[in-house]
N, C-alpha and C positions, 0 to 999 in steps of 0.2 A: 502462436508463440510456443517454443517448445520447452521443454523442462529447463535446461541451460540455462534461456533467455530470461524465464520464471525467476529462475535463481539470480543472473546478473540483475534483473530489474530490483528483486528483493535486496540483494546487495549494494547495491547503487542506493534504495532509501534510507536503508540502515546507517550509508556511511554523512549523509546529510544531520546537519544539527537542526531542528524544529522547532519553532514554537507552537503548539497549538493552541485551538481555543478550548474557551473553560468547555468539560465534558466529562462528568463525574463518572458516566455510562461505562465511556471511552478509558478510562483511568482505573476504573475495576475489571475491564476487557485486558487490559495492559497488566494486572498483577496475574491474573490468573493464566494469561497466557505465556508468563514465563517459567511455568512446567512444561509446558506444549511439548510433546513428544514427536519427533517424526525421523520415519526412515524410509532411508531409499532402497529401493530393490531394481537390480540391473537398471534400465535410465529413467525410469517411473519417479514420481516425487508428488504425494496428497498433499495438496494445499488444504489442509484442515484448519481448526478453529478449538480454542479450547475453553470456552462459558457455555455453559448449558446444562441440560437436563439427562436421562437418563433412560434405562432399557427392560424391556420385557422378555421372558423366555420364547414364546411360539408364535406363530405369525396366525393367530385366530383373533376371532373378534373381541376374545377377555382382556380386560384393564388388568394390568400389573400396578401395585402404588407402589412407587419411589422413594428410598429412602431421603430425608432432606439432607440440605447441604449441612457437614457438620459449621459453618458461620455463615449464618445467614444476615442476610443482608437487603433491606428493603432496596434498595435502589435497583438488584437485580430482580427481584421477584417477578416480576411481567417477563423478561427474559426465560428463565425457571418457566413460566407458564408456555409458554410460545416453545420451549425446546418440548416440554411435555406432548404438545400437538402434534410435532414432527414425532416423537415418539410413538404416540399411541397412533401415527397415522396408518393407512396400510402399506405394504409395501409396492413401491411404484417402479414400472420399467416393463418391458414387455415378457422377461425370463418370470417375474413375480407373480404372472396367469397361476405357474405352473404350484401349487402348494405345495406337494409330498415332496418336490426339491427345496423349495423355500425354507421348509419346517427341516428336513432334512440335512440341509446347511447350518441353519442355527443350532441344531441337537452337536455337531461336528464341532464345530465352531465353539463351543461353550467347553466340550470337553477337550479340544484341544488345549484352551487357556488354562483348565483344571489341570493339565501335565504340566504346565508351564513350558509351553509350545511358545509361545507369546514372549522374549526377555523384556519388553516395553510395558507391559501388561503383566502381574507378578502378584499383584491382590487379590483376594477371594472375589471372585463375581459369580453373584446368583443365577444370572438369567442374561439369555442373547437373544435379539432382535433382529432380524434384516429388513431395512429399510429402504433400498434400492437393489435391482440387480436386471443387469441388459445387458445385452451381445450388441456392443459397438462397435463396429468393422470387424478387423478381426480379433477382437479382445471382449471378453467378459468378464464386465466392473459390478461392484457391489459394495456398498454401505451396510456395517452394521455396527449397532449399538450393543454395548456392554454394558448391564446395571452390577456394580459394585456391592458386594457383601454390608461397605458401610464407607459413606463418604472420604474422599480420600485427605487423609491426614492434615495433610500442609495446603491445597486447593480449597476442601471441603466439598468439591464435587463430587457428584453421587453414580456419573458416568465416563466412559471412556468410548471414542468412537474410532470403527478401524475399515477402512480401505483397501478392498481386494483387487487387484487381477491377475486374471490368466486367459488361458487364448478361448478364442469363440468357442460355446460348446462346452467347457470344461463341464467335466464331472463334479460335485458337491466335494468329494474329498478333496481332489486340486484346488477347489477353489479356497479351502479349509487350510490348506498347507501353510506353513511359513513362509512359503518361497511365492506365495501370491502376497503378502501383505506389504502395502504400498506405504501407508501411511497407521499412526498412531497417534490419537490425544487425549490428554487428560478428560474430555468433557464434549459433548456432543450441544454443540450452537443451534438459533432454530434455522440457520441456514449453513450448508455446508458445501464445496464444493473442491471439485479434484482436475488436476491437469495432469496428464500418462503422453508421455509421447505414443505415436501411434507407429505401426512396424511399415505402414506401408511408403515411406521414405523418409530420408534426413531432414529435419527440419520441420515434422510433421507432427500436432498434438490433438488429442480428442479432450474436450474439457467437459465436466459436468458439475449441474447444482442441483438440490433440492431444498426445497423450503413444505411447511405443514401442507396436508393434505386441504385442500378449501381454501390456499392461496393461488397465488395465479403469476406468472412469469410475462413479462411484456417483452418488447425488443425496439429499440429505436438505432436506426444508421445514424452515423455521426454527422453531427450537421455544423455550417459556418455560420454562425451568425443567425440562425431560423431556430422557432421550435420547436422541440421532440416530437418526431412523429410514431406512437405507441400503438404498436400491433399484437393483440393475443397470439403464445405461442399454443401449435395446436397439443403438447403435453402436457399442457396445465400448469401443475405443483412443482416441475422439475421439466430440465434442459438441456439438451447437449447439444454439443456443437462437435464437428468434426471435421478434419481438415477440407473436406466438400462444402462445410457447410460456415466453416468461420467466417465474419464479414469482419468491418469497423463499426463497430454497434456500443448501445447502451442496453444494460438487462434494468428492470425495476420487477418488484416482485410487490402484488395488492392480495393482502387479506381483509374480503369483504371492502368496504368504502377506504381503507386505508392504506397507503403506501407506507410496506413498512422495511423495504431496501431499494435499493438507486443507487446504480454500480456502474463503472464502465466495463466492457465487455472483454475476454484477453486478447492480447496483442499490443501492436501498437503502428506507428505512425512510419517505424522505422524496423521493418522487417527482417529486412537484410542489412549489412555493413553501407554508412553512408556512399556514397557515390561520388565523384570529382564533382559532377555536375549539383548535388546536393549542398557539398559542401561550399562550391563558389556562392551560393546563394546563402546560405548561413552564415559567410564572413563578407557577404556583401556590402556591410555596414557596420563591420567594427572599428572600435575605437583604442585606442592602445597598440600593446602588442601582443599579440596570440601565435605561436607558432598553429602553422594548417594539422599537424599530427596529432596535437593536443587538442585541438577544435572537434578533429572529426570525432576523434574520441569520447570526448563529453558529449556534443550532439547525439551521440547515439547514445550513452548511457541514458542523459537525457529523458529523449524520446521514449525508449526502456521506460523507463521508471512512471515516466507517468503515463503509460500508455494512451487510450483515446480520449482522456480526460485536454488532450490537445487535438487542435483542429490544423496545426501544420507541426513542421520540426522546428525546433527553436531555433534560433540563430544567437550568433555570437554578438556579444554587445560590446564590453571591455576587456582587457587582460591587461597588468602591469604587477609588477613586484611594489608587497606594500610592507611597511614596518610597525612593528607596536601593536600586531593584530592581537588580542586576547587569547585566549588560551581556554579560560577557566579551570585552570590550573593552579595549587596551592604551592605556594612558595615554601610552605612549613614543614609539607609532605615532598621537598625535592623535586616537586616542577615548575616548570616554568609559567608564569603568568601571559607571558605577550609572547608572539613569536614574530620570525619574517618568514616572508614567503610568497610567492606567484598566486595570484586571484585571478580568476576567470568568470564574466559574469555571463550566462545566458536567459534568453526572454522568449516566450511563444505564445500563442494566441492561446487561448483556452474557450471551452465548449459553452460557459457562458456569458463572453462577452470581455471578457476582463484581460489582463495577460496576466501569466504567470512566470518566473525566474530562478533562479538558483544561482549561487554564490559559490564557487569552489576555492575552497585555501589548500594549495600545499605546501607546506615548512620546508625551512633550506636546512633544516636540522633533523632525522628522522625522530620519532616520538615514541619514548618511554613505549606504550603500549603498542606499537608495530601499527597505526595507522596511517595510510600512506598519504589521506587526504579530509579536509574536513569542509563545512559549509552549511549555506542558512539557506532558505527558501524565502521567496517576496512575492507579493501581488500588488500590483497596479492599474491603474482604472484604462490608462492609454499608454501606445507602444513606447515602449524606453528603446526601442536600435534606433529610433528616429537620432541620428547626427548631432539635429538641433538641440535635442532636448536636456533637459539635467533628470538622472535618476539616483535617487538618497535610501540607499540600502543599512539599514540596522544588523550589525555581526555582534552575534554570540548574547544577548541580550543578558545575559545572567552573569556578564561574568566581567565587562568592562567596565575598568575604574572605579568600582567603587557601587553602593546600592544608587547614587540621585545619577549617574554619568552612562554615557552612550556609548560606544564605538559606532561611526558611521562612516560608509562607504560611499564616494558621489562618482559616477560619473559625468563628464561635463562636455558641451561642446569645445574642437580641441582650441581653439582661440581663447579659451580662458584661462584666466592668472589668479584668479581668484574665491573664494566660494564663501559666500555669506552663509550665517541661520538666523533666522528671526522668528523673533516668537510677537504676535500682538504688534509689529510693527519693529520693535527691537530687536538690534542684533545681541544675539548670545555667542556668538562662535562665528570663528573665522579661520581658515588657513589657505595657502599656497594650493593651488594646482597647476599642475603640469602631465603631460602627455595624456590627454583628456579621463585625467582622472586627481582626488583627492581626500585624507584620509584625516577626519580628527574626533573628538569627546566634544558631546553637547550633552545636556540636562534633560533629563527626563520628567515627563512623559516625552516621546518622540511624538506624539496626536498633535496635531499644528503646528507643528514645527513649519517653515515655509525654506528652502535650500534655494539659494540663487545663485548662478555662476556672471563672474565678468571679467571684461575684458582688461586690456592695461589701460585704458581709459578712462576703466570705472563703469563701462556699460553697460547695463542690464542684456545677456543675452540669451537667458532661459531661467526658470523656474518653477519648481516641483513642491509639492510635498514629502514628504517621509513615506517611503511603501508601506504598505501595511505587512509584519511577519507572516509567514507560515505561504504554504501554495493554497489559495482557501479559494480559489476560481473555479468551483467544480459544483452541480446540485448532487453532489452523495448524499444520501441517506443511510441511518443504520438505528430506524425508531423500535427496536423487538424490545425497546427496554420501557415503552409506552404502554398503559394501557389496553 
């Protein structure tokens, strides 16, 4: 995947609405990562991280102690532990044999940011680290850690991590320069990794992670329906991949008996721009109406977005113009509560079993904030393109009708006239459908709800549950906030 696609991917999840599940972990990752600094330099872009620990002056075997976070907070403190690990580790890569460059670099590197070489980085920092440094094709990447004079203000993190490269070989001072610096974060995570396009053609990226020294990096090919098959990588603590050597893969990273990340690997399912031949089979089974330009288009954001967390490319299930969508939006504050607008729903296998989906809304009225489109994510136990079936999508969960009321989305086989809900046997809701799809407010909880579509006869001819929100079909892991 190349920096670009990194970026559309990242863009494509941002513009989805989410539910997640509870994750208090997750939910302190999210404040603190909205300082997160990063910048690009010429088509380079560090995927950094901004929780974590902190940095030491020289690359010898002396412990530096860390100033603490100015708010600290038990829930992170095992994180805090586990970045200190990557901290105090040695530095890994093949260039980090070399010491009097290592040390060398960090001395540079430090006094650089004391000019305020750095405009990202602008607070007193005592001491630099380097944590990573290898000659990857033809570029030489490097990780190092910043420890802060005194945690930073508004975060309270006590580090900042930065992202080098330049071409193979570089000298300590080029690699010191401004004009190597890829990436910038608030805070150095215990796992951290970067994706640089690589020079040797369009289209082409070198990715790399590292996690604590005494951890260990696994690798599994993407599989349908089978279990992860995990193979020691031969670099241990840290990974690269290079456009030779990318596959369709999962990474997990064990320290000691513990898995304590489970990621899928970059890329994705859809590499290049869909294909005619892609696409016939992605609208092989829809229902509604979809123009083919819009299909192919989501399909591949799609597929983006959640990269090998799918085991094929989704396919198109419904699309029709629907009315009354939510908004969550304050009418007090001059917007609008409900809007209209084209819905597009896609579905695709996922890596454990389950399918996953997405909901795309865009308004026939552009929106106050310049977003061009909006949406939910769902998981279901069995395939919803199936024709036959009924599938009962929950939109905007926070913001329809009121706190006890639903907005829900069905699609249905197209011979039905009508769409039951029942709860315990009883119906709660009812409305019209037409052109296999239909849209109304049921009562909350959406959990048992049972949706059933029929005919003008009255015939039972499918029956669903409620999806469950969020895309949650994936074993990701992300335990560094564990013991």
């Amino acid at each position: 995947m190349t920096v670009d696609e990194e970026l559309g991917r990242a863009l494509a999840e941002l513009s989805s609405t989410l539910t997640p599940q509870p994750d208090p972990y997750g939910r302190v990752l999210a404040r603190y990562r909205r300082r997160r600094q990063r910048r690009l330099g010429g088509l380079a872009l560090a995927l950094v991280v901004s929780v974590g620990g902190t940095a030491f002056a020289v690359a010898g075997p002396a412990r530096t102690t860390q100033p603490p976070p100015a708010n600290s907070n038990e829930s992170i403190a095992p994180v805090l532990a586990w970045s200190d690990k990557l901290l105090q580790s040695p530095p890994r890569g093949a260039v980090a044999r070399d010491t009097s460059y290592v040390r060398q670099l960090s001395d540079l590197l430090l006094d650089a940011q004391r000019r305020g070489d750095f405009p990202n980085l602008t607070v007193p920092v005592n001491a630099v680290k380097v944590l990573f440094i290898d000659d990857v094709n033809d570029q030489r990447i490097a990780l190092a850690a910043f420890v802060r004079a005194q945690p930073d203000p508004v975060t309270g993190w006590p580090s900042a991590a930065v992202w080098l490269v330049a071409e193979k070989g570089a000298s300590a001072e080029k690699l010191a320069s401004t004009g190597s610096v890829r990436g910038t974060s608030d805070a150095l995570e215990p796992y951290e990794s970067l994706a640089v396009d690589d020079p040797s053609g369009p289209g082409k990226a070198i990715h790399v992670a590292i996690a604590p020294a005494g951890c260990a990096f696994l690798t599994s090919p993407v599989l349908n329906g089978n279990a992860f098959q995990w193979a020691s990588e031969p670099t241990g603590s840290y990974l690269i991949r290079t456009p030779q050597t990318q596959r369709p893969e999962w990474w997990r990273v064990n320290c000691g008996a513990v898995t304590r990340k489970i990621t899928p690997g970059p890329g994705s399912l859809a590499a290049k721009p869909i294909t005619d031949a892609q696409l016939a089979t992605a609208m092989s089974r829809v229902r509604g109406d979809v123009t083919a330009q819009r299909a192919r288009e989501l399909v591949y954001q799609s597929a983006q977005s959640a990269g090998y967390r799918l085991t094929a490319l989704p396919s198109v299930v419904w699309g029709g113009h629907v009315a009354g969508i939510p908004t969550g939006g304050s009418p007090t504050a001059g917007e609008p509560s409900v809007t209209n607008g084209q819905v597009t729903v896609l579905a695709a296998p996922a890596v454990d079993g389950s399918w996953v989906g997405e909901v795309t809304i865009e308004p026939d009225q552009p929106r106050s904030d310049s977003v061009i489109s909006t949406g939910t994510s769902f998981t279901v136990p069995t395939d919803p393109t199936d024709p036959a079936s009924v599938l009962a999508v929950p939109i905007d969960g926070d913001a329809a009708g009121g706190g006890d009321q639903q907005f829900l989305l069905v699609v249905t086989p197209v011979a039905a006239t009508t769409v039951r809900v029942l709860r315990d046997g009883q119906e709660v809701a009812r409305a019209p459908a037409s052109g296999s799809g239909a849209a109304l407010t049921v009562p909350r909880p959406t959990a048992g709800l049972v949706v059933t579509a029929l005919d003008g006869s009255g015939r039972t001819l499918a029956s669903a549950q409620v999806s469950d929100e969020g895309a949650q079909g994936t074993p990701e892991t992300d335990a560094w906030n564990q013991e």
